[in-house]
N, C-alpha and C positions, 0 to 999 in steps of 0.2 A: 245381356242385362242392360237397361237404360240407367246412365248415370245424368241424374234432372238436379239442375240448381235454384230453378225458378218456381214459383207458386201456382202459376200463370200455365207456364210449360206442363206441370205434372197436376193439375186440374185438366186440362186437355188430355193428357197423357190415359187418367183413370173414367174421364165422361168415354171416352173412346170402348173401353173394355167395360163400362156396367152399361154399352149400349149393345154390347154382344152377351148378356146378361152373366157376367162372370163375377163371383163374388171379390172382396177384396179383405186382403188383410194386411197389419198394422204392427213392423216392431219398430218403435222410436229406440234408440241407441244415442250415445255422447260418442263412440267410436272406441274405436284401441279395444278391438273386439276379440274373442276370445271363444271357446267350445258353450258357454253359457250362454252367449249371444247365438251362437249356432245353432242350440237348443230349439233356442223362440223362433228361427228361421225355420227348422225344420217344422214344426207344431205345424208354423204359419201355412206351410207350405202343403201340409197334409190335408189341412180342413179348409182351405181356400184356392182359390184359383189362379190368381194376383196375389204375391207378397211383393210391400212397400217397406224398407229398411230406411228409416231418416237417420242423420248422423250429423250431428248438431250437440256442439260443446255449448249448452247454456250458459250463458253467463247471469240471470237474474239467481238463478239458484244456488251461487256460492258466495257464504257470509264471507269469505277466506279468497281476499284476492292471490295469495301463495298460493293457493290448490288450486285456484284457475288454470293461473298459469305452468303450474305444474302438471294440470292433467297430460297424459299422455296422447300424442296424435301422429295417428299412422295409416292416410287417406289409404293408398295406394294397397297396403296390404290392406284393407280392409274390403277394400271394391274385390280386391281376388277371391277373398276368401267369402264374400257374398254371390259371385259368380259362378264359387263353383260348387254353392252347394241350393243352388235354384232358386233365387230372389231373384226377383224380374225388374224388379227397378232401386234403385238405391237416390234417396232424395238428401244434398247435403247442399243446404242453403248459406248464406253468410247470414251474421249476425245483424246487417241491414234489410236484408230481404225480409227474417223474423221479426226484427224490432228496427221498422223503418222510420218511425217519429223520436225524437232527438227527448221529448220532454219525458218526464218520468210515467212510468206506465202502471197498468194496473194493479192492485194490491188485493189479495185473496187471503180468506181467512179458514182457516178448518176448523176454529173450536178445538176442542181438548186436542186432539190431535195436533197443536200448536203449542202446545205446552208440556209435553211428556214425552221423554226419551229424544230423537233427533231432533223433534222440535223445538227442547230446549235447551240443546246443546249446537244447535244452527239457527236461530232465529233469523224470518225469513224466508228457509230455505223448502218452505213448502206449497208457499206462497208464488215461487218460481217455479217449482214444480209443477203446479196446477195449471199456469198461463201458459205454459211450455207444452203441455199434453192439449190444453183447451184446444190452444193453434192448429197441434199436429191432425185430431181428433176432426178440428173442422176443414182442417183443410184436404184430410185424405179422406173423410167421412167413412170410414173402415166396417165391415160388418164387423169384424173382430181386433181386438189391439191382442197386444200380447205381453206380458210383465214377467220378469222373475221375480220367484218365493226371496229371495234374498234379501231383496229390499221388501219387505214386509211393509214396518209404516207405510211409503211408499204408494203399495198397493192397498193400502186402506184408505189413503186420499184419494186414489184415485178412484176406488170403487164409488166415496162420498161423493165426490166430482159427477161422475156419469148421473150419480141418483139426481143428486141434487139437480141439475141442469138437464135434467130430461134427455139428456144424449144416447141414442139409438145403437151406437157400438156396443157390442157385449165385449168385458174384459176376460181374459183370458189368463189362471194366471199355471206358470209353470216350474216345477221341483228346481230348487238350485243344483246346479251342478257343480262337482266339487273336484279337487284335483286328489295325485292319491292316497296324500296325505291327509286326507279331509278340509284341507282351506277351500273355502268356498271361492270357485271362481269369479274373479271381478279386476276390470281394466289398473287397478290401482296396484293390483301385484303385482305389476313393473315397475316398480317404485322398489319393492323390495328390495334388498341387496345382503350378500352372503350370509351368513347364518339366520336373517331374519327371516326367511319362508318358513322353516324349520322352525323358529318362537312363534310366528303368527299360527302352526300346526295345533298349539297348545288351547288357541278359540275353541275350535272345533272337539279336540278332544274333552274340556270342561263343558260343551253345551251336551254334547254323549255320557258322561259320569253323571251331569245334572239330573239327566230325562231319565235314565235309569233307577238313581237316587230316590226320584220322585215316585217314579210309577212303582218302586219297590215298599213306598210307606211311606217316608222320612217327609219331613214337613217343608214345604217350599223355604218359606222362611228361615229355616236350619240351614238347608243346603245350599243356598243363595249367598250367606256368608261364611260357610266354612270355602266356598270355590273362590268366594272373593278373596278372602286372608289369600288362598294358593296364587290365584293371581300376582298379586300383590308382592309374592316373594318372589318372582321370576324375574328377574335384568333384562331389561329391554322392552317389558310391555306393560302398556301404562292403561289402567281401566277407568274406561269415562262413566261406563254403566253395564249395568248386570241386573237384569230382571225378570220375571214372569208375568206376561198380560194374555188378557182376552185379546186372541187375534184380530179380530173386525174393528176395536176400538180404542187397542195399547193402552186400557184403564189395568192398571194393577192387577195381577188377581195373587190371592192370601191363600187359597185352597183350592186344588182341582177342581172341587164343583164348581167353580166359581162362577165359569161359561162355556159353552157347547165345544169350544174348540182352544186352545190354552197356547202358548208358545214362550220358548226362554227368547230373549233379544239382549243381545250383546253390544258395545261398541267400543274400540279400542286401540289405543296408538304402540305398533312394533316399531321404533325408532321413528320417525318424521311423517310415518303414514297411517293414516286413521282407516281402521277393518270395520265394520259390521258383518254382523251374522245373525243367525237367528235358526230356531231350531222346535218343528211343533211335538208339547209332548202328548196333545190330544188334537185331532182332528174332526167338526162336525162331518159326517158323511153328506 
């Protein structure tokens, strides 16, 4: 596997391989990778020729200079575990190479998608998201990226993003994978510590009582705060948000008919660390 730090270097790197007509594909990562990142590796690697792993802690995407710094980084085990499951190149730039002018950078707007659920509980932080993907998007010009379902919003900006800006990549997006307790996996639960993997358990198990709930009659609206009161009385976990929206747009929905494809979205601090999840209880085919 090629380990490339430069822009320069891994533009070189993939004109090389789409002059041998080989397709390429695209998972961007912040690192401290895990079987969920491994996921997108393997997808990548099935339906491309070239898979491209970046591994780049953003810093324009966190409102919360504590979480910056607290993210977790672990270069070395991540290049392994990129090696050994057939990434061909792994791109981990520094924060000058990404943002080489000193003066304030771009600001990107997504509309509603900026005002409901992470976006108004991050302000900003989509905004970094968008420049961050724009970058990677141009710079590996990928026939395919690849996202997890986990970060849902997320993947509705970014699907906005490609429309919007005419960009040739198809998104790709893929099931969260979960550990076996049902917590979705994500770099942040190494942050956890002793009994809290075990409460953050409890996410996942109310987004499974909710969806059942739902698809058995009960009215979104009922269910929605009879799991919030439950929440609420648990020690240790503290709920920022609890909802049900149309997937492509995070607009609310009141009733299952609401839109072709529905999902609860969650967001929530087990002691010092904030979880997301999310869970579809309708799916457009």
């Amino acid at each position: 596997m090629e380990i490339i730090d430069s822009i320069v270097e891994l533009r070189h790197y993939l004109d090389s391989k789409r002059a041998d007509g080989l397709s390429i594909g695209l998972v961007p990562t912040m690192g401290a990778l895990h079987s969920g990142h491994a996921e997108l590796i393997k997808k990548s690697t099935n339906i491309c020729d070239i898979t491209v792993c970046s591994i780049f802690v953003n810093p324009t995407q966190f409102n919360n200079s504590d979480d910056l710094l607290k993210y977790p980084k672990q270069i070395e085990k991540d290049t392994d575990l990129l090696g050994s499951i057939g990434c061909d190149a792994a791109f981990i730039p520094s924060v000058d190479e990404m943002y080489p002018d000193d003066e304030e950078t771009l600001v990107m707007n997504f509309g509603v998608l900026e005002t409901v659920l992470e976006g108004a509980f991050r302000p900003g932080h989509f905004s970094g998201v968008g420049i961050i993907v724009s970058k990677f998007l141009n710079i590996v010009q990928p026939d395919k990226a690849f996202f997890g379902q986990k970060d849902l919003q997320q993947l509705a900006v970014i699907k906005k993003l490609v429309k919007d800006l005419n960009i040739q990549s198809d998104i790709v997006s893929v099931a969260t994978v979960r550990e076996s307790n049902g917590l979705a996996m994500s770099s942040r639960n190494l942050r956890l510590r002793g009994n809290e993997v075990q409460l953050a358990a409890n996410i996942y198990r109310v987004l499974s009582s909710s969806k059942k709930r739902i698809l058995a009659g009960e009215s979104i609206g009922s269910v929605l705060t009879s799991v919030k009161v439950e929440l609420e009385g648990i020690d240790g976990i503290e709920l920022e948000y609890l909802e049900a929206v149309n997937s492509n747009t995070m607009i609310s929905a009141e009733k299952i008919a609401d839109a072709g494809s529905i999902s609860i979205c969650i967001a929530a601090y087990v002691g010092d660390v904030r979880l997301i999840d999310n869970l579809y209880i309708k799916q457009e085919d």
